[in-house]
Phi, psi and omega in degrees: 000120157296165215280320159328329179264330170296290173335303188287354196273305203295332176285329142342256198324316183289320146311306168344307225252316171305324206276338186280307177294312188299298181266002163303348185301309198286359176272343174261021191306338198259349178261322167312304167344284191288307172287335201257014185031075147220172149316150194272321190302317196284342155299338152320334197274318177302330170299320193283319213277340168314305170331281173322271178335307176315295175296331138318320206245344176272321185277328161312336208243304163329270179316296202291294179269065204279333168259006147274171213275164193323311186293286190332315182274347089026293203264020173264349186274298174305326185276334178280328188280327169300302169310327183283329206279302168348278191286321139334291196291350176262353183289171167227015180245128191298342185303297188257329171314299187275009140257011142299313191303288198311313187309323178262020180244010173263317176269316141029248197314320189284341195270313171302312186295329210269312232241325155310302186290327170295326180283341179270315167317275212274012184244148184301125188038273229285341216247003182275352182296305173267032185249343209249321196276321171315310192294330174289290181290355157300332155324300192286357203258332152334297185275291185312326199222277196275009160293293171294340172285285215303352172280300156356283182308317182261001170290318234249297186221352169193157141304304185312281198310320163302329173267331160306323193260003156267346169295341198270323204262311173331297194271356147250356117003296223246357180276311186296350198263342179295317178273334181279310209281149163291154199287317219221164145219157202290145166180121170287143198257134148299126136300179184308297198279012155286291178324321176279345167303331192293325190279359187259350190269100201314333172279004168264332144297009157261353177243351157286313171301301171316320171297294157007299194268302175310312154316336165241016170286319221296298188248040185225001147245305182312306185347288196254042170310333165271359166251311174331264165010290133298319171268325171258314166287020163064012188283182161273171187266352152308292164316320181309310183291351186271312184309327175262007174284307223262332195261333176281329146330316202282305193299320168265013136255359133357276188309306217289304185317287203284024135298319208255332147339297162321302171268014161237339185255289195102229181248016201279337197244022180306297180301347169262357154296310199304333169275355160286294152002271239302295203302330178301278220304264205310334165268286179024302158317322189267329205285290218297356173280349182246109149342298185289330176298307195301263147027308190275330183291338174298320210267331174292312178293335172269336180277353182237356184281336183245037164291010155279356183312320209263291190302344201272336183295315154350296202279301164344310189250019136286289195303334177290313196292332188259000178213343183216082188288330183276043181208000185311333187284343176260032201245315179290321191260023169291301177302037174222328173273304181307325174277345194276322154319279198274052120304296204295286183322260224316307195303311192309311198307285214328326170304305161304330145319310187266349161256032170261281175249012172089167187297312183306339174270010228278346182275011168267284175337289185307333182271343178294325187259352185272337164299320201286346195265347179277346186275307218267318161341310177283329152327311169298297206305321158316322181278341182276342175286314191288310165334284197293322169298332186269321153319292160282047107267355207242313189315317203277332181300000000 
């Protein structure tokens, strides 16, 4: 195995180990619920405000620190995040539960940009779309494997004891990281406003605005996938872990898909994903009445709503390297911030959904932002046409 392949498996783990924390909640939401005597709908609220934080505390935390250096700021982050997860697993308070969730979700998002910029250091060319589409699917690998255990676990015997054993897969993480990542890697460094110039180039606030909107189509069903799941598809709480087994597959070929998109397209061929959305979403109501339809629209939506993961990261840490090198690191945590918004949007609608017209609708919410996210696609791919025609005109004089 090369020393290249070593580097991407530990940056992989390190998605992993984030994707496990950040989304286990929601497959034990109904159990947190129940141990902490609150509600589910108000447990619901730990995805948002999780969310919220995340996309706060990343781009602040990005920026201030820029001038130090990568490795360092990495493993300092990852030992606050460990502690915080740590430290999850031991509340009995609804309380002190949310402000662990907060304490890794401040770090979070800067540890996904950091892991990104590295993966744009070592890997080669041809070869950085899918390494990027690997790092995504490390989320997803999450979802297939640490979603569906820590539901198990807290099915079988705690909540609690699923947040020890992502503490566990953290600090050999972080052994592992000590040993594989280069020390040092390359970067320019900025002030806050050399860095914030970057956000003013309409295609990169217009591909911050797709994540957004997509994340909240996203989570504006996944939020309560399990009582979807149960409650509006009659399955069991047996089934439930296979079913969500089955959906975390899906995602990661999902990620493998917006990879090979990523090296081959880009974001030009986005907008007729985007019309598929619209159409699962706008049936979603009737599918859920057939275990099997309903069920099959989850698993096509899961494999297609985030092909965009990969070109938009792309395109992001292109535009930065070519015109703004003092913004890459925040270039790298824009899709990490921006979906962590529209987590928060999607997660709320859906909250607000379900005691208004109920669990069967909530995919009429979710097609409302997957239109606004098909406008603003064609919008980028324009803005990215006229850039590039304004280049070769300018190339030409």
């Amino acid at each position: 195995m090369t020393k290249y392949r070593w580097q991407a498996s530990a940056l992989v783990l390190v998605a992993f180990m984030l994707g496990c924390n950040e989304f286990m909640v929601v497959g034990v939401l109904s159990d947190i619920a129940r141990s902490l005597r609150v509600t589910v709908a108000t447990a619901g609220y730990l995805v948002t405000i999780f969310a919220v934080v995340y996309a706060v505390s990343t781009p602040l935390i990005t920026i201030l620190t820029n001038r130090f250096g990568r490795y360092p700021l990495l493993m300092t982050l990852m030992v606050i995040f460990l502690i915080g997860n740590t430290w999850s697993g031991f509340t009995n308070s609804y309380g002190w539960f949310l402000l662990t969730r907060m304490i890794t979700a401040a770090v979070a998002g800067t540890i996904e940009s950091l892991i990104i910029v590295f993966a744009n250091d070592i890997a080669p060319r041809e070869k950085r779309a899918m390494l990027i589409s690997w790092l995504a699917a490390g989320f997803s690998i999450a979802s297939v494997v640490g979603v569906p255990v820590g539901t198990a676990i807290s099915t079988a015997y705690s909540w609690h004891v699923a947040f020890h054993l992502i503490s566990v897969v953290s600090l050999v993480t972080c052994l592992v990281m000590v040993g594989i990542l280069p020390r040092h890697i390359k970067h320019v460094s900025g002030t806050i406003k050399d860095q914030l110039v970057l956000l003013t180039d309409r295609r990169i606030y217009l591909g911050a605005a797709l994540i957004l909107f997509t994340a909240a189509a996203m989570y504006t069903y996944y939020t309560y996938i399990r009582p979807l799941l149960t409650t509006g598809l009659g399955f069991g709480t047996t089934a439930l872990n296979w079913l969500l087994f089955v959906l975390g597959i899906m995602s990661i070929l999902g990620n493998r898909l917006s990879g090979k998109i990523a090296e081959r397209h880009g974001l030009t061929t986005m907008p007729r994903f985007y019309v598929m959305d619209i159409g699962l979403l706008l049936c979603l109501p009737v599918a859920m009445q057939s275990r099997v339809a309903g069920f099959g629209v989850f698993l096509v939506l899961t494999l297609i709503i985030m092909a965009v993961n990969s070109p938009i990261q792309v395109h992001f840490l292109d535009v930065a390297e070519a015109s703004y090198p003092q913004s890459v690191a925040l270039a790298s945590s824009l899709n990490a911030i921006f979906f962590n918004i529209g987590i928060s949007v999607g997660s709320a609608t859906a909250s607000v959904m379900l005691t208004r017209v109920g669990l069967g609708y909530l995919g009429w919410g979710a097609a409302v932002f997957a239109v606004i996210s098909l406008v603003i696609v064609i919008g980028l791919n324009r803005a990215i046409a006229a850039k590039k025609a304004a280049v070769v005109v300018q190339e030409s004089k």
